[in-house]
C-alpha positions as CSV (number, residue, x, y, z in Angstrom):
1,X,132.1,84.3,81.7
2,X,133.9,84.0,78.5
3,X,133.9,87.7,76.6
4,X,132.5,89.3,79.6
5,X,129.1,88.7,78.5
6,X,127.0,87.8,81.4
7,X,123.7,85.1,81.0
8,X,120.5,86.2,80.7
9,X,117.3,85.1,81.9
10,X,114.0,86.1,80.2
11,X,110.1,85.6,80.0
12,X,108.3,87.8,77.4
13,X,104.4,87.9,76.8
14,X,102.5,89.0,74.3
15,X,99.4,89.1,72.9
16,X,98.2,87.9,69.9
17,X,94.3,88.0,69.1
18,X,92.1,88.7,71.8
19,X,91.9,85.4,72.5
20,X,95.4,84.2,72.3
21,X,98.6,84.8,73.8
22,X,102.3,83.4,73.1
23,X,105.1,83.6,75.5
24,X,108.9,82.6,75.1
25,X,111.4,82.0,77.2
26,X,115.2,81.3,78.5
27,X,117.1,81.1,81.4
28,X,120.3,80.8,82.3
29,X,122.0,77.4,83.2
30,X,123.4,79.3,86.1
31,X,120.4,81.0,87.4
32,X,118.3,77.8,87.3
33,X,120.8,76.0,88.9
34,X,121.0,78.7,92.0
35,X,117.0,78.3,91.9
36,X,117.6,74.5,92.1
37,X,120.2,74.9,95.3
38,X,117.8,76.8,97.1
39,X,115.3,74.1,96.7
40,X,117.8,71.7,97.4
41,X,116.8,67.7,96.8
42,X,114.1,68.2,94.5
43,X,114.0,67.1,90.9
44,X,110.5,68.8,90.3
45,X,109.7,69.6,86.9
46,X,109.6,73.6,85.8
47,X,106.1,75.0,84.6
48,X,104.5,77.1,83.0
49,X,101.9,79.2,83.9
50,X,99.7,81.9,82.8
51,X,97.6,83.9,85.3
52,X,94.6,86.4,85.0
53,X,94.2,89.5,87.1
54,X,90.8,90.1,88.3
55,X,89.5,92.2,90.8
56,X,93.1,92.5,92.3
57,X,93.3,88.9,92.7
58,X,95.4,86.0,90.6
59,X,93.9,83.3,89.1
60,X,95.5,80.8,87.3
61,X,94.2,80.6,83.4
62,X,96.5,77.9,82.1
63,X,99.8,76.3,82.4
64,X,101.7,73.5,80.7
65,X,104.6,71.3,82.2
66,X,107.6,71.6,80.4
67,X,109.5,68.6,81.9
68,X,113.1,68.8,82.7
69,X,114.6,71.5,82.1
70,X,113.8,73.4,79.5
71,X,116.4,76.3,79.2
72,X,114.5,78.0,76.1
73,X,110.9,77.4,74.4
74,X,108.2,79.3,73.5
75,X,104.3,78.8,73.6
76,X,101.2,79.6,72.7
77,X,97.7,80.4,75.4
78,X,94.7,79.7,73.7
79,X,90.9,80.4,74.4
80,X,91.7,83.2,76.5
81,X,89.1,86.1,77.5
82,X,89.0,89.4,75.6
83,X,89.9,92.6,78.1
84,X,91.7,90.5,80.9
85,X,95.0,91.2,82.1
86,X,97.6,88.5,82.2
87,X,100.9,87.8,82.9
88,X,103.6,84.6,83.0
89,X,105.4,82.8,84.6
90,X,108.0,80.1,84.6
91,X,107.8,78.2,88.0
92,X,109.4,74.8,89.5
93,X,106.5,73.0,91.2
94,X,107.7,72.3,94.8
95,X,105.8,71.0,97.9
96,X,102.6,71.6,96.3
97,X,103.3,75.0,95.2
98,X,105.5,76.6,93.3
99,X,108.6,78.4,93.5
100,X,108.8,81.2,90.4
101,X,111.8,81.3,88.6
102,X,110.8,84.4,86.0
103,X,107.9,86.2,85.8
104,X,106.5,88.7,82.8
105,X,105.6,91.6,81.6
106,X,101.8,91.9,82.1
107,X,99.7,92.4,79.2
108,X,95.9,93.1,78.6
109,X,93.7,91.3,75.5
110,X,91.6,93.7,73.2
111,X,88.0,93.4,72.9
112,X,87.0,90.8,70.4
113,X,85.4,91.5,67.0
114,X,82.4,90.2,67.7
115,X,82.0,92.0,71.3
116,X,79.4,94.8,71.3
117,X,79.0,97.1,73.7
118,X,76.3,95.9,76.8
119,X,74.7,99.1,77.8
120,X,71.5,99.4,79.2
121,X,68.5,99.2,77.2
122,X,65.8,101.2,78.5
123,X,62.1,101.4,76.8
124,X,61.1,105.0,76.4
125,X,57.2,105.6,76.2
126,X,56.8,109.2,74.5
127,X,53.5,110.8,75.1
128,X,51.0,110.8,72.6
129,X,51.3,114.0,70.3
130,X,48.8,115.3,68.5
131,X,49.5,115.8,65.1
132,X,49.0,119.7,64.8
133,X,49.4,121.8,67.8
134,X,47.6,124.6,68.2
135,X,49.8,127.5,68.4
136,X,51.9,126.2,65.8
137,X,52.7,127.9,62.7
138,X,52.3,125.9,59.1
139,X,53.4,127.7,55.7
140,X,50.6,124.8,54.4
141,X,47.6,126.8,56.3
142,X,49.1,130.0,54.8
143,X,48.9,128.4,51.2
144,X,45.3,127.1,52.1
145,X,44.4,130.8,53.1
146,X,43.3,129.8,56.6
């Protein structure tokens, strides 16, 4: 490596509104092409995916083919859902499935502005009280001279 400075491969997440998310990207020439000879004879295109965590399970929440190869890029997840966890990654689709190349940081949406807080609402039926109790003391029945 010319001036001993040695490639680097990155995918970055981060959240923008609690509905949107924007990721960027690169890899090395040298560490795609390493993927690629492990996967020997195919020319499948890389991707881009972004999963949600739920439950301790993945689920895919998006993804976009980037074509060849795209070294370096950056893009934008829209129409997420608020207070989910999420992470990247950059995958080459192969035999159906993918093989992952990178894969990010994980990051987790804030609530939304418009989100309230769901909590139980629970009718409360208050005996009926009698306006004057008996052993109460009122400084208006003093005034009256009661």
């Amino acid at each position: 490596m010319p001036g001993g400075k040695r490639p680097v491969s990155v995918l970055q997440l981060m959240v923008q509104t609690p509905c949107d998310l924007f990721v960027f990207w690169e890899i090395s020439r040298e560490y795609l092409a390493l993927a690629r000879a492990e996967i020997e004879g195919t020319t499948a295109e890389m991707v881009l995916r972004l999963c949600r965590e739920e439950c301790g399970q993945s689920a895919e929440a998006g993804a976009i083919c980037l074509g060849g190869d795209a070294l370096s890029g950056s893009r934008y997840f829209g129409r997420q859902m608020p207070r989910r966890t999420y992470y990247a990654e950059l995958v080459i689709s192969f035999r159906g499935g993918y093989f992952t190349l990178l894969r990010s940081n994980r990051v987790m949406t804030p609530p939304s502005g418009q989100e309230t807080e769901k909590s139980p609402s629970v009718t409360v039926q208050w005996p009926a009280v009698p306006p004057k109790l008996p052993f109460a003391y009122s400084p208006e029945e003093k005034m009256r001279g009661d």
